[in-house]
mmCIF file of the N, C-alpha and C atoms, coordinates in Angstrom:
data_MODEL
# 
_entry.id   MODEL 
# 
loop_
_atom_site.group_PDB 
_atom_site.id 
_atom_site.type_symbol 
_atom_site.label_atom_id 
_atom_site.label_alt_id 
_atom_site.label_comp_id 
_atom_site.label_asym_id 
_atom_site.label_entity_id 
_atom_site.label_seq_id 
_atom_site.pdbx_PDB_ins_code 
_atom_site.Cartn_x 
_atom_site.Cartn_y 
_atom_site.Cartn_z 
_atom_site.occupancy 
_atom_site.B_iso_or_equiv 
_atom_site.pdbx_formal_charge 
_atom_site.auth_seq_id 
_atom_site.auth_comp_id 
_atom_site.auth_asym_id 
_atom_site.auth_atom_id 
_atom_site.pdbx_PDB_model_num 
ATOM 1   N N  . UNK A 1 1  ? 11.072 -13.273 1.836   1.00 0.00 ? 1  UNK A N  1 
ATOM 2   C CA . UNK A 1 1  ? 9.692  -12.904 1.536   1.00 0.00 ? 1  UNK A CA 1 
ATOM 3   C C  . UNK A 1 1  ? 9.578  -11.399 1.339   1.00 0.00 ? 1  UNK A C  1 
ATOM 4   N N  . UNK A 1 2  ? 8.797  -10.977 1.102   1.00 0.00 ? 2  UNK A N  1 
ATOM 5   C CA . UNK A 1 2  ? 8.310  -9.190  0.556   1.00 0.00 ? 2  UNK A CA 1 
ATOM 6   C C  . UNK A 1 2  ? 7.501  -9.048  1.514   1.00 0.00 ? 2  UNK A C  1 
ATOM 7   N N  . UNK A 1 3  ? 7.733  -7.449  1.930   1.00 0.00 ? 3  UNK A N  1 
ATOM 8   C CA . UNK A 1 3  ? 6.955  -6.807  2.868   1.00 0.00 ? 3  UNK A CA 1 
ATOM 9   C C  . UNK A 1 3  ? 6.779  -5.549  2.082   1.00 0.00 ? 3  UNK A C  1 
ATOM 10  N N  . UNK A 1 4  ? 5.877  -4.955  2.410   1.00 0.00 ? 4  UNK A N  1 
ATOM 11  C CA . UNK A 1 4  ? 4.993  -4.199  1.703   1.00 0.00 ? 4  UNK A CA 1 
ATOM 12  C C  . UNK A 1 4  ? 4.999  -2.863  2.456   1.00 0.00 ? 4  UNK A C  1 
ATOM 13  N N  . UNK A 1 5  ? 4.840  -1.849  2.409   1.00 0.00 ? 5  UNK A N  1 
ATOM 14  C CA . UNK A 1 5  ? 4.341  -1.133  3.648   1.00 0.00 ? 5  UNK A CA 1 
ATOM 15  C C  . UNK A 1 5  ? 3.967  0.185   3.206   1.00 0.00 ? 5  UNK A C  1 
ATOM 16  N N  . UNK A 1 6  ? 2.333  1.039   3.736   1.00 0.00 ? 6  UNK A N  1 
ATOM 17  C CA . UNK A 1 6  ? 1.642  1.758   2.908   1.00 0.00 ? 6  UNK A CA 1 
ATOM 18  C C  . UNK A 1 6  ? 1.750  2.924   3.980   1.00 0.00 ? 6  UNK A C  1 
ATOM 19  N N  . UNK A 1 7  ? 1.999  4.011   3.422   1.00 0.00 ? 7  UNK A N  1 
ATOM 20  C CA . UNK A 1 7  ? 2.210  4.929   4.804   1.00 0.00 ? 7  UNK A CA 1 
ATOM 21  C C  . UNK A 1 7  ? 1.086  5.963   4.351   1.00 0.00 ? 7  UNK A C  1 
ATOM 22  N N  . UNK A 1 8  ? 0.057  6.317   5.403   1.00 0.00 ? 8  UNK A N  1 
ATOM 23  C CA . UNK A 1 8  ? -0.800 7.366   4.702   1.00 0.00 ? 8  UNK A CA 1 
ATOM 24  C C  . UNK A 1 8  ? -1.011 8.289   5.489   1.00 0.00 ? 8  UNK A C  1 
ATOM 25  N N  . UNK A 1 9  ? -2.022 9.786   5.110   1.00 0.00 ? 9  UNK A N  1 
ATOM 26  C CA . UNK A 1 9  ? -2.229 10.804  5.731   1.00 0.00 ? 9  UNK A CA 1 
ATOM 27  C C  . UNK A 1 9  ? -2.850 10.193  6.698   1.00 0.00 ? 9  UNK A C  1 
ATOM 28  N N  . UNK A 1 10 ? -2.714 10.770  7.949   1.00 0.00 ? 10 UNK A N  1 
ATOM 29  C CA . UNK A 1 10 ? -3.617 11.221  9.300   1.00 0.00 ? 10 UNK A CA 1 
ATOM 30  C C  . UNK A 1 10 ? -4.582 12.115  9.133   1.00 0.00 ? 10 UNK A C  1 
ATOM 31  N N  . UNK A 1 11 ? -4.130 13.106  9.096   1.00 0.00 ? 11 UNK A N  1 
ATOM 32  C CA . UNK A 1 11 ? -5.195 14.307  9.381   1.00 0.00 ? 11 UNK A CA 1 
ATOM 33  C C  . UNK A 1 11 ? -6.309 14.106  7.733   1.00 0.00 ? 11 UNK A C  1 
ATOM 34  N N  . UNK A 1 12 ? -5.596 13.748  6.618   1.00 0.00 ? 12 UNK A N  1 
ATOM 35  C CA . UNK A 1 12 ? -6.680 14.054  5.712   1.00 0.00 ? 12 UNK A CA 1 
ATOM 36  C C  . UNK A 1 12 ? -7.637 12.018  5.471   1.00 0.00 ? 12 UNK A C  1 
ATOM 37  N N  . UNK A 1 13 ? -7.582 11.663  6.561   1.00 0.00 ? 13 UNK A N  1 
ATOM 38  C CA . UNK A 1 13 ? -8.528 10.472  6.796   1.00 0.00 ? 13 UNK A CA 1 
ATOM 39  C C  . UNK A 1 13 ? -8.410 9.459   6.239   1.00 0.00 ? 13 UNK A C  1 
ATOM 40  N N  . UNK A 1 14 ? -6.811 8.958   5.219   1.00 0.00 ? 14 UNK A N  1 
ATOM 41  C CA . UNK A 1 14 ? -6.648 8.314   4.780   1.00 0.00 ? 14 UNK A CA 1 
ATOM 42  C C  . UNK A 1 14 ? -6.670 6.961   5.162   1.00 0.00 ? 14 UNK A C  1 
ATOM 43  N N  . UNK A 1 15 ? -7.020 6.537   6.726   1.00 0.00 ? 15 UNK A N  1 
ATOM 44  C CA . UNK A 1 15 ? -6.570 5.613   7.036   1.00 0.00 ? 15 UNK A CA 1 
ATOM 45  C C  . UNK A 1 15 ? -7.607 4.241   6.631   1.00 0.00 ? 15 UNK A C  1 
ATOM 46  N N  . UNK A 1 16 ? -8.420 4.254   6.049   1.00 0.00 ? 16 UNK A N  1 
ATOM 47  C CA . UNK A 1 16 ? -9.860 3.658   5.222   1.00 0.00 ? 16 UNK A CA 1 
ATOM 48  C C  . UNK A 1 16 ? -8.901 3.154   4.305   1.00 0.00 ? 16 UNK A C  1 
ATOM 49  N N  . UNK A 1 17 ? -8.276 3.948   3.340   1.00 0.00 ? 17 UNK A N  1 
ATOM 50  C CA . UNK A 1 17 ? -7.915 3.488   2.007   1.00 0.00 ? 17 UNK A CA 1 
ATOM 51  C C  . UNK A 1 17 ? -6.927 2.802   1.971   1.00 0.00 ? 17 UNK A C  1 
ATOM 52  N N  . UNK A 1 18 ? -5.957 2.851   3.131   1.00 0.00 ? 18 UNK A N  1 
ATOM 53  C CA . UNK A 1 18 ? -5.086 2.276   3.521   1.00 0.00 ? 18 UNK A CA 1 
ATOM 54  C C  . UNK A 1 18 ? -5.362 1.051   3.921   1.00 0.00 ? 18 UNK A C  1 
ATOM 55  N N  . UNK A 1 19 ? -5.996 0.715   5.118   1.00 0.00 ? 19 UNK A N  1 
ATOM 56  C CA . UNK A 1 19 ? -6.652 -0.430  5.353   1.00 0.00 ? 19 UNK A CA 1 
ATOM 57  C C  . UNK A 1 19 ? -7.203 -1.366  3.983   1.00 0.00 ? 19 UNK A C  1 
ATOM 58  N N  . UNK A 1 20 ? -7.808 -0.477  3.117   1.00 0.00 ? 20 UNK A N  1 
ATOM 59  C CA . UNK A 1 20 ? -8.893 -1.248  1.871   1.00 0.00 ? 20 UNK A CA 1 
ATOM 60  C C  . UNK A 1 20 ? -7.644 -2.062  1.138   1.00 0.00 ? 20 UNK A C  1 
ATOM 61  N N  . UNK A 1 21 ? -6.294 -0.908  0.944   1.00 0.00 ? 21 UNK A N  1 
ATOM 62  C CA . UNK A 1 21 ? -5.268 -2.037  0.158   1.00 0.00 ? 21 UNK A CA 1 
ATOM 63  C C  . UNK A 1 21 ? -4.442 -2.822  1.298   1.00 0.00 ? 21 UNK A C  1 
ATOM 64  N N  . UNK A 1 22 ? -4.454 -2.967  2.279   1.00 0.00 ? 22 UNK A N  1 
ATOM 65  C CA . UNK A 1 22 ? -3.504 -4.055  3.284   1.00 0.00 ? 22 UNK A CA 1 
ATOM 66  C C  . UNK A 1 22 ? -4.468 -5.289  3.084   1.00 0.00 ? 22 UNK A C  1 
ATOM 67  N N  . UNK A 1 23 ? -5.846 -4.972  3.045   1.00 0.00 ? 23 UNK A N  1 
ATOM 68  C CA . UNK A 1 23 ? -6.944 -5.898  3.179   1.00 0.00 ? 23 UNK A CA 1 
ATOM 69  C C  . UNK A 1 23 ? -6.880 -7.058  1.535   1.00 0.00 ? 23 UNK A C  1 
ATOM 70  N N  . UNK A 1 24 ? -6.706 -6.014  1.014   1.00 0.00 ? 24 UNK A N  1 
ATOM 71  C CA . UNK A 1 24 ? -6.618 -6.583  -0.631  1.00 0.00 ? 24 UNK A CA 1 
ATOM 72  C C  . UNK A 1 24 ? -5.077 -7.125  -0.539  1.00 0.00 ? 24 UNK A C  1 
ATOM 73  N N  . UNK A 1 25 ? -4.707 -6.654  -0.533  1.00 0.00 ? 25 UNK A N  1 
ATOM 74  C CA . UNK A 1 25 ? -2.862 -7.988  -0.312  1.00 0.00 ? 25 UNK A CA 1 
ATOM 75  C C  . UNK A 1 25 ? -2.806 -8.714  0.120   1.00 0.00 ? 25 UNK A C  1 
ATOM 76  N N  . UNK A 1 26 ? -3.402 -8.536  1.836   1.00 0.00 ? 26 UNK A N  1 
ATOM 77  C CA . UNK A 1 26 ? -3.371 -10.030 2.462   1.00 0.00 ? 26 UNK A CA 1 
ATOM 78  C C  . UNK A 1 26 ? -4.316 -11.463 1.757   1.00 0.00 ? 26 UNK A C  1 
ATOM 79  N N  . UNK A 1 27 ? -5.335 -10.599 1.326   1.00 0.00 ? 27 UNK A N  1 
ATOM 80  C CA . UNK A 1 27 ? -6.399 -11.861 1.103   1.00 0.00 ? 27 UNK A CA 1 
ATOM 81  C C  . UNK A 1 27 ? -5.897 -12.226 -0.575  1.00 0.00 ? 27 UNK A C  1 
ATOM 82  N N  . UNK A 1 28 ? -5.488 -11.593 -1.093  1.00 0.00 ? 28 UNK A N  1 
ATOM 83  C CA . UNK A 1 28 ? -4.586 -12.247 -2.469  1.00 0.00 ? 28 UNK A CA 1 
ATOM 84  C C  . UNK A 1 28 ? -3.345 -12.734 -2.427  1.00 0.00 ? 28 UNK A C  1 
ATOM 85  N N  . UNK A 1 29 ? -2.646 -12.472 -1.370  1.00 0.00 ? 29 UNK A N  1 
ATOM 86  C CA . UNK A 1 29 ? -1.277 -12.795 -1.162  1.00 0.00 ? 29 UNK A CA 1 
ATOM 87  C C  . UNK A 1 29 ? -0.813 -13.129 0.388   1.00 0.00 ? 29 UNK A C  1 
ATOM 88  N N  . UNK A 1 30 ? -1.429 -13.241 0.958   1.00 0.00 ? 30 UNK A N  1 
ATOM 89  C CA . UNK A 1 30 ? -1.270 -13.375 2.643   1.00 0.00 ? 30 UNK A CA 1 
ATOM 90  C C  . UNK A 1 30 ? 0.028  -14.297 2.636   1.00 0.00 ? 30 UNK A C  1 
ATOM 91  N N  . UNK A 1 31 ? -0.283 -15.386 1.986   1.00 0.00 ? 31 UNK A N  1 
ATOM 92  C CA . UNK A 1 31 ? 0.978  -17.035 2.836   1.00 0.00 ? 31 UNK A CA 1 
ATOM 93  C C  . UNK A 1 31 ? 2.013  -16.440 1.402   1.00 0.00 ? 31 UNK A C  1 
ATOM 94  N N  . UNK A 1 32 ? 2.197  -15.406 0.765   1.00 0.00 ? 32 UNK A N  1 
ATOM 95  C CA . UNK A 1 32 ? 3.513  -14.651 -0.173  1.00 0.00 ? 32 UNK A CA 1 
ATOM 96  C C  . UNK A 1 32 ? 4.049  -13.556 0.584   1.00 0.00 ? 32 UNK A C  1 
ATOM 97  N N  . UNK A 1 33 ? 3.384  -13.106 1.485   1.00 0.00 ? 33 UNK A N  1 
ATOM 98  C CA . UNK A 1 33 ? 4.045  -11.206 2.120   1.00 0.00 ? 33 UNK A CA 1 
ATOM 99  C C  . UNK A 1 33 ? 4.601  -12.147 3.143   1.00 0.00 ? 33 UNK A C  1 
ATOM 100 N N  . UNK A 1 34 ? 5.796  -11.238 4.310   1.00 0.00 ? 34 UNK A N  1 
ATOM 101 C CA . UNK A 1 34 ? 6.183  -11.291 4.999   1.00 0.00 ? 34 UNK A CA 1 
ATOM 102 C C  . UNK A 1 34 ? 5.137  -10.434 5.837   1.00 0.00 ? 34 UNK A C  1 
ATOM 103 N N  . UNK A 1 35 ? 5.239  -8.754  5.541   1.00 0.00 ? 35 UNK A N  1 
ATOM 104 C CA . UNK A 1 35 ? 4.053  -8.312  6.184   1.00 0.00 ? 35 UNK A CA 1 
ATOM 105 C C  . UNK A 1 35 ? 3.515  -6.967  5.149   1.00 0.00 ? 35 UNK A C  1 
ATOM 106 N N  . UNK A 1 36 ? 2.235  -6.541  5.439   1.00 0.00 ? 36 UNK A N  1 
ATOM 107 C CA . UNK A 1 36 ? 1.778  -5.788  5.250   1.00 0.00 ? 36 UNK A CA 1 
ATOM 108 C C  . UNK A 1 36 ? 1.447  -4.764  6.475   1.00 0.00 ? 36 UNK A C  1 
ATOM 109 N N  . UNK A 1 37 ? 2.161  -3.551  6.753   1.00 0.00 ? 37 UNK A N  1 
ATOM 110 C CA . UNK A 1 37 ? 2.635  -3.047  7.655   1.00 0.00 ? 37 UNK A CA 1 
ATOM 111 C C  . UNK A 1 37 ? 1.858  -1.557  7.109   1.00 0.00 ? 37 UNK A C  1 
ATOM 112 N N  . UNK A 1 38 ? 1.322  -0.302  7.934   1.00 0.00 ? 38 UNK A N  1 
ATOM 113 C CA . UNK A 1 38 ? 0.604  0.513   7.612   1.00 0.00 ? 38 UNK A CA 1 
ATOM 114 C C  . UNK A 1 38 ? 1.780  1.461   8.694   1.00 0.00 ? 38 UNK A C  1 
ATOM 115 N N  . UNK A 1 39 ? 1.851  2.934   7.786   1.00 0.00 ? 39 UNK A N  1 
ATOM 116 C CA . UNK A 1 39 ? 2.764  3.965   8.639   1.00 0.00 ? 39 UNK A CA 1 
ATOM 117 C C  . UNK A 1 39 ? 1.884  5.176   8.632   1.00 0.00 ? 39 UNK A C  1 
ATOM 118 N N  . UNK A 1 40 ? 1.918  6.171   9.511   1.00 0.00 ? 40 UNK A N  1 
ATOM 119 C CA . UNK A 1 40 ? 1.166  7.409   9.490   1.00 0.00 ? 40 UNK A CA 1 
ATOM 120 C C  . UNK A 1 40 ? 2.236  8.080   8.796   1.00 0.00 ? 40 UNK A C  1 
ATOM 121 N N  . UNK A 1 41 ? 1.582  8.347   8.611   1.00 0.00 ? 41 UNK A N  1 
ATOM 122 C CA . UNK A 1 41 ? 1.974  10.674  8.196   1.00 0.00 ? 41 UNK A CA 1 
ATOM 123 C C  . UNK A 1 41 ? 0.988  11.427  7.871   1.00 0.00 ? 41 UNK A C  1 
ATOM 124 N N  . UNK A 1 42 ? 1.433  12.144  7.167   1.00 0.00 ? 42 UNK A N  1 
ATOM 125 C CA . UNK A 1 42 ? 0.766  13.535  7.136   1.00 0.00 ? 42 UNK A CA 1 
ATOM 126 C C  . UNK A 1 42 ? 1.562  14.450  5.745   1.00 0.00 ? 42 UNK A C  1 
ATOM 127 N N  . UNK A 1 43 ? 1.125  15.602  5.245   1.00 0.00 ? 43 UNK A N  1 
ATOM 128 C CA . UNK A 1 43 ? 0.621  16.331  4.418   1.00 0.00 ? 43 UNK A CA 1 
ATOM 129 C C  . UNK A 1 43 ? 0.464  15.717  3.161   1.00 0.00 ? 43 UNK A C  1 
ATOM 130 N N  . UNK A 1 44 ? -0.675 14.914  3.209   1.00 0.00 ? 44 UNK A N  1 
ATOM 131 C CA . UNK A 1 44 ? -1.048 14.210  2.015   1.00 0.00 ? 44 UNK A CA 1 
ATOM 132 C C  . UNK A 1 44 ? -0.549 12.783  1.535   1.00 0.00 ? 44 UNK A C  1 
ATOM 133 N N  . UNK A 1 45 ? -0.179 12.205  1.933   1.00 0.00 ? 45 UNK A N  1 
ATOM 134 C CA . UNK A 1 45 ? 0.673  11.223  1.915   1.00 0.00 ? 45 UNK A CA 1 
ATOM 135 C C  . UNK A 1 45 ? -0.019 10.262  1.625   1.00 0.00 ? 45 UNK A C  1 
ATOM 136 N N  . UNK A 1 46 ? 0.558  8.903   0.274   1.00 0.00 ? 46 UNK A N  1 
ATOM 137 C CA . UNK A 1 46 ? -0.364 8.078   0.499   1.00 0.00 ? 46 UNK A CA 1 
ATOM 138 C C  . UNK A 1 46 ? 0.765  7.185   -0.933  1.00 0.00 ? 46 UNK A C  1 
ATOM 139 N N  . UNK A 1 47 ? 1.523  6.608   0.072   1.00 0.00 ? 47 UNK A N  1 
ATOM 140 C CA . UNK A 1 47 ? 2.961  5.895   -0.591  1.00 0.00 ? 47 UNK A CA 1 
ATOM 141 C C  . UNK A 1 47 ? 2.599  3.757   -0.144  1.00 0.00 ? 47 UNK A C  1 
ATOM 142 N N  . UNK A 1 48 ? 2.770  3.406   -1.400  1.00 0.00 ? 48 UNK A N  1 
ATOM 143 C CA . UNK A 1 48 ? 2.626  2.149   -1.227  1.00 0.00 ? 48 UNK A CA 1 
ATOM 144 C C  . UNK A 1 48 ? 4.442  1.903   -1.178  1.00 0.00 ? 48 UNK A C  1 
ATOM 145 N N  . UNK A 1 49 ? 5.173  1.068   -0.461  1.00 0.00 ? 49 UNK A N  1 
ATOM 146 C CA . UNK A 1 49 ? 6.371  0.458   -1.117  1.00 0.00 ? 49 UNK A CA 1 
ATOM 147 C C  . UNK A 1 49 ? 6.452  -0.833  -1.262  1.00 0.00 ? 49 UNK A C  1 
ATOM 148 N N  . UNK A 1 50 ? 7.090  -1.612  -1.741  1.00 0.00 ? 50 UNK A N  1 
ATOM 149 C CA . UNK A 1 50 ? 7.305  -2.656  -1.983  1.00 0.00 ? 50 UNK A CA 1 
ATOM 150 C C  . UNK A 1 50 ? 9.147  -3.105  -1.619  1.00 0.00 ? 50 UNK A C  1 
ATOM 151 N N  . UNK A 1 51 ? 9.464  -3.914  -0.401  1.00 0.00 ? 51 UNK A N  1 
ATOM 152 C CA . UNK A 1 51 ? 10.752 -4.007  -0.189  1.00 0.00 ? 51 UNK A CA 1 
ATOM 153 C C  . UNK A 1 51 ? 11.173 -2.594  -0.016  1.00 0.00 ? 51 UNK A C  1 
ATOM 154 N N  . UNK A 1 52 ? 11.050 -1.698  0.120   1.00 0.00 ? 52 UNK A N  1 
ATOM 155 C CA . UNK A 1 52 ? 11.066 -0.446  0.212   1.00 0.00 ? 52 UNK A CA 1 
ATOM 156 C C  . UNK A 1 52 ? 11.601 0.437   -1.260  1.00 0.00 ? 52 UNK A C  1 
ATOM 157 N N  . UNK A 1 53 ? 11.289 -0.461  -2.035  1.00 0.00 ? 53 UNK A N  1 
ATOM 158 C CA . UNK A 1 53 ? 10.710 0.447   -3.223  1.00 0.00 ? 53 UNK A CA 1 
ATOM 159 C C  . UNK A 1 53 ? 9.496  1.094   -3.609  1.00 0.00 ? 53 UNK A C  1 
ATOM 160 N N  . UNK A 1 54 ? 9.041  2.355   -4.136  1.00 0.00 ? 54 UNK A N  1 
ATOM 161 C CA . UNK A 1 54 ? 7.593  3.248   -4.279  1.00 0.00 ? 54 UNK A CA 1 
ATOM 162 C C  . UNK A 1 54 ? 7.077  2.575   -5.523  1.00 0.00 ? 54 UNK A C  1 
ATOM 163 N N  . UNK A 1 55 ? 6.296  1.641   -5.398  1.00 0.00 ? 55 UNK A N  1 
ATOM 164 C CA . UNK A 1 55 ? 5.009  1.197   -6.243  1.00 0.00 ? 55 UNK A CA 1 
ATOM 165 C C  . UNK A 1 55 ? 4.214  2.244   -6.760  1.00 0.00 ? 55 UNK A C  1 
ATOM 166 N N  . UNK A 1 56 ? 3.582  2.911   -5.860  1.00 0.00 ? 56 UNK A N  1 
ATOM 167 C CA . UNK A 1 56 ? 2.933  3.989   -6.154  1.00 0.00 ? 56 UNK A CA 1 
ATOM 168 C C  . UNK A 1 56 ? 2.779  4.938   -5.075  1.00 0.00 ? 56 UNK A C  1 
ATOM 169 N N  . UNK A 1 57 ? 2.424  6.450   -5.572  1.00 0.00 ? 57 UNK A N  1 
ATOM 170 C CA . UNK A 1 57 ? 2.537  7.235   -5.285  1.00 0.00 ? 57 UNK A CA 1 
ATOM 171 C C  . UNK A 1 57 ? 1.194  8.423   -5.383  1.00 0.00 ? 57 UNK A C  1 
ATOM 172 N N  . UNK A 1 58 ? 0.486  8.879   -4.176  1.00 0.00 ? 58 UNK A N  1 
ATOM 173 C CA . UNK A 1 58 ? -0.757 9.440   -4.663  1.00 0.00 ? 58 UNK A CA 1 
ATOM 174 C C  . UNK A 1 58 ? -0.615 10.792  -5.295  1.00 0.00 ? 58 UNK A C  1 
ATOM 175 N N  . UNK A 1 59 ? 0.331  10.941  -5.104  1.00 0.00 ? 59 UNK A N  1 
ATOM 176 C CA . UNK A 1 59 ? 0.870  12.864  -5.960  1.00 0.00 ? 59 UNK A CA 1 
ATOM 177 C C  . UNK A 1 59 ? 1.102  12.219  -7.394  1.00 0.00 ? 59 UNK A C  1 
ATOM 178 N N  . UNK A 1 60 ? 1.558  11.073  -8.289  1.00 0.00 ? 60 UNK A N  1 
ATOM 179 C CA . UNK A 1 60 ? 1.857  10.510  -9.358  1.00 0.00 ? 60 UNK A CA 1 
ATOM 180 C C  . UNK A 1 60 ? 0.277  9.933   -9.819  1.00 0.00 ? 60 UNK A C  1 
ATOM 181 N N  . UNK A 1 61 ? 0.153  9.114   -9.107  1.00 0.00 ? 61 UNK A N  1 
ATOM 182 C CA . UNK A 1 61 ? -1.120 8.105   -9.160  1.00 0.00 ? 61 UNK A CA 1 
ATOM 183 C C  . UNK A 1 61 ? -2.642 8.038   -9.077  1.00 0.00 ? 61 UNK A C  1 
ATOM 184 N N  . UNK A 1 62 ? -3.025 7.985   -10.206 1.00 0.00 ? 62 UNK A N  1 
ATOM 185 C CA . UNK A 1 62 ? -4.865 7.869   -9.279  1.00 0.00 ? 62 UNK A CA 1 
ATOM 186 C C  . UNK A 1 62 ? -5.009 6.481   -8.577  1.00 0.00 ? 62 UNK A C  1 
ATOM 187 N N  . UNK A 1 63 ? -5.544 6.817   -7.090  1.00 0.00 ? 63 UNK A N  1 
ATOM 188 C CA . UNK A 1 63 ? -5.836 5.591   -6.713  1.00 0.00 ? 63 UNK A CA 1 
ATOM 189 C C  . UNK A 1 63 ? -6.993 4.161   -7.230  1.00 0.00 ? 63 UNK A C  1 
ATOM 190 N N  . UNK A 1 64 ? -6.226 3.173   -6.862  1.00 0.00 ? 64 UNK A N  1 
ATOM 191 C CA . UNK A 1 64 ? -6.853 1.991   -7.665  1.00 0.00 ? 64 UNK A CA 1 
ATOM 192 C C  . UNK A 1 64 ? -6.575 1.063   -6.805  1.00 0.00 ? 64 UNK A C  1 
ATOM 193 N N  . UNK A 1 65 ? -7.567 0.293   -5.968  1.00 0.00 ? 65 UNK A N  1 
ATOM 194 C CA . UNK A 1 65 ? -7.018 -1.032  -4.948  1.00 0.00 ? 65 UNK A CA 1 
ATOM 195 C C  . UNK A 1 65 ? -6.770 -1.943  -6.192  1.00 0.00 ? 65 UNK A C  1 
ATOM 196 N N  . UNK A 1 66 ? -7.272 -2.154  -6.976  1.00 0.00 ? 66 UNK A N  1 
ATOM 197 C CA . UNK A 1 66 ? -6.994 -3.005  -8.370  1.00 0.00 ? 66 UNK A CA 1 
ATOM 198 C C  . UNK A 1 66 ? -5.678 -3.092  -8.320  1.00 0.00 ? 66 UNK A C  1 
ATOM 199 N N  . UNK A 1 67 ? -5.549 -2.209  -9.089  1.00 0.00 ? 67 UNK A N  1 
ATOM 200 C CA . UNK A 1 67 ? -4.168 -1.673  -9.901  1.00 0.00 ? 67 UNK A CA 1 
ATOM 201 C C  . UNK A 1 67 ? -3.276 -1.814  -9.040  1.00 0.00 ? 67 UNK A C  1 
ATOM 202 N N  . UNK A 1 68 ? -3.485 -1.448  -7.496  1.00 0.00 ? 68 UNK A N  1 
ATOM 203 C CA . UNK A 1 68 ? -2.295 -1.370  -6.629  1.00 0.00 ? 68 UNK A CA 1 
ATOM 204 C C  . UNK A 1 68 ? -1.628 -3.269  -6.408  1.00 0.00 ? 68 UNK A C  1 
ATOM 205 N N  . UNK A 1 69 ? -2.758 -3.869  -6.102  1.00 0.00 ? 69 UNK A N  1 
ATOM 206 C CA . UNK A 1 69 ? -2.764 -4.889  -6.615  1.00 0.00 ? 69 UNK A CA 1 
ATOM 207 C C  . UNK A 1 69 ? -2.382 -6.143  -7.534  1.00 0.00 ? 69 UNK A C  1 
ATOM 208 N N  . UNK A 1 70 ? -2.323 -5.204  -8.435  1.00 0.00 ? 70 UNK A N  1 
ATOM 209 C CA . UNK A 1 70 ? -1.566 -5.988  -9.681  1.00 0.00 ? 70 UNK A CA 1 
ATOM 210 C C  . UNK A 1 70 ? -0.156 -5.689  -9.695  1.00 0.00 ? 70 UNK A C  1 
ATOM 211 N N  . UNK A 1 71 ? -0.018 -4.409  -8.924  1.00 0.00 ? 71 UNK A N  1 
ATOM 212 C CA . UNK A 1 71 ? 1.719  -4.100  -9.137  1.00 0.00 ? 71 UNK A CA 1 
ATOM 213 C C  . UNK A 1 71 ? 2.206  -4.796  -8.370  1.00 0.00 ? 71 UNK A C  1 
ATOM 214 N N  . UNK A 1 72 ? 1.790  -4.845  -7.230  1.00 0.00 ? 72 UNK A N  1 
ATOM 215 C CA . UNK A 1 72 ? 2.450  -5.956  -6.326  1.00 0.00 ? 72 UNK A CA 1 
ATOM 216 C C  . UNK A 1 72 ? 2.716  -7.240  -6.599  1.00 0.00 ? 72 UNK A C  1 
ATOM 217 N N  . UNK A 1 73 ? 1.465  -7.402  -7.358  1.00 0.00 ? 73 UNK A N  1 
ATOM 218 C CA . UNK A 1 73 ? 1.849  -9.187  -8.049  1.00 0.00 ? 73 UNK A CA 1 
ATOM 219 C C  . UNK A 1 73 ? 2.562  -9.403  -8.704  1.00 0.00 ? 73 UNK A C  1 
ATOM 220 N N  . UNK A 1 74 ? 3.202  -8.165  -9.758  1.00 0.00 ? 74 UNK A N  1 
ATOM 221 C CA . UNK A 1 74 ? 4.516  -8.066  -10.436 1.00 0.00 ? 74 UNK A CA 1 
ATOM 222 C C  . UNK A 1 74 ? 5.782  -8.142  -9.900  1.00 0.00 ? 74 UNK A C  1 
ATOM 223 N N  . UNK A 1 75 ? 5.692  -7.915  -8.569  1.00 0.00 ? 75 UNK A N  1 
ATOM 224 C CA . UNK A 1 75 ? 7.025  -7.674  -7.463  1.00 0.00 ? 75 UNK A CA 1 
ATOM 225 C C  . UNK A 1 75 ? 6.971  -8.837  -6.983  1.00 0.00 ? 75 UNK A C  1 
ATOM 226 N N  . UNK A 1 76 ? 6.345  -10.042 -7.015  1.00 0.00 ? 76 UNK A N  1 
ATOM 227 C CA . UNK A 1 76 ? 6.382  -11.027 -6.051  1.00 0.00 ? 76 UNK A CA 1 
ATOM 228 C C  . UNK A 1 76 ? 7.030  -11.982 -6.908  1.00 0.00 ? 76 UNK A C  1 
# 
């Protein structure tokens, strides 16, 4: 199965947006993930992976729960 795992800033309050896409995977894909797993960090950070490949990237990427969304459905 695929596990997912979104690691985001601490200090700059990311942890909302993070939540918004674990929330959007599970409920489109819940009984397909193994898990949807959330990591801290910090200076800006805001990395989706997939199997521990980078889906997306917020220094590359404008964010999109959509879009993040759809990439994943490509990986499954």
């Amino acid at each position: 199965m695929t596990s997912v795992e979104i690691e985001y800033c601490v200090p700059c309050g990311f942890l909302e947006r993070a939540q918004a896409v674990q929330y959007a995977l599970l409920q489109s894909f819940g009984d397909r993930l193994e898990a949807v797993t959330l990591r801290t960090g910090d200076h800006g950070v805001f990395v989706v992976r997939v199997d521990g490949e980078v889906v997306f990237d917020k220094a590359d990427d404008e964010f999109d729960v959509d879009g993040l969304v759809r990439t994943v459905r490509d990986r499954l």
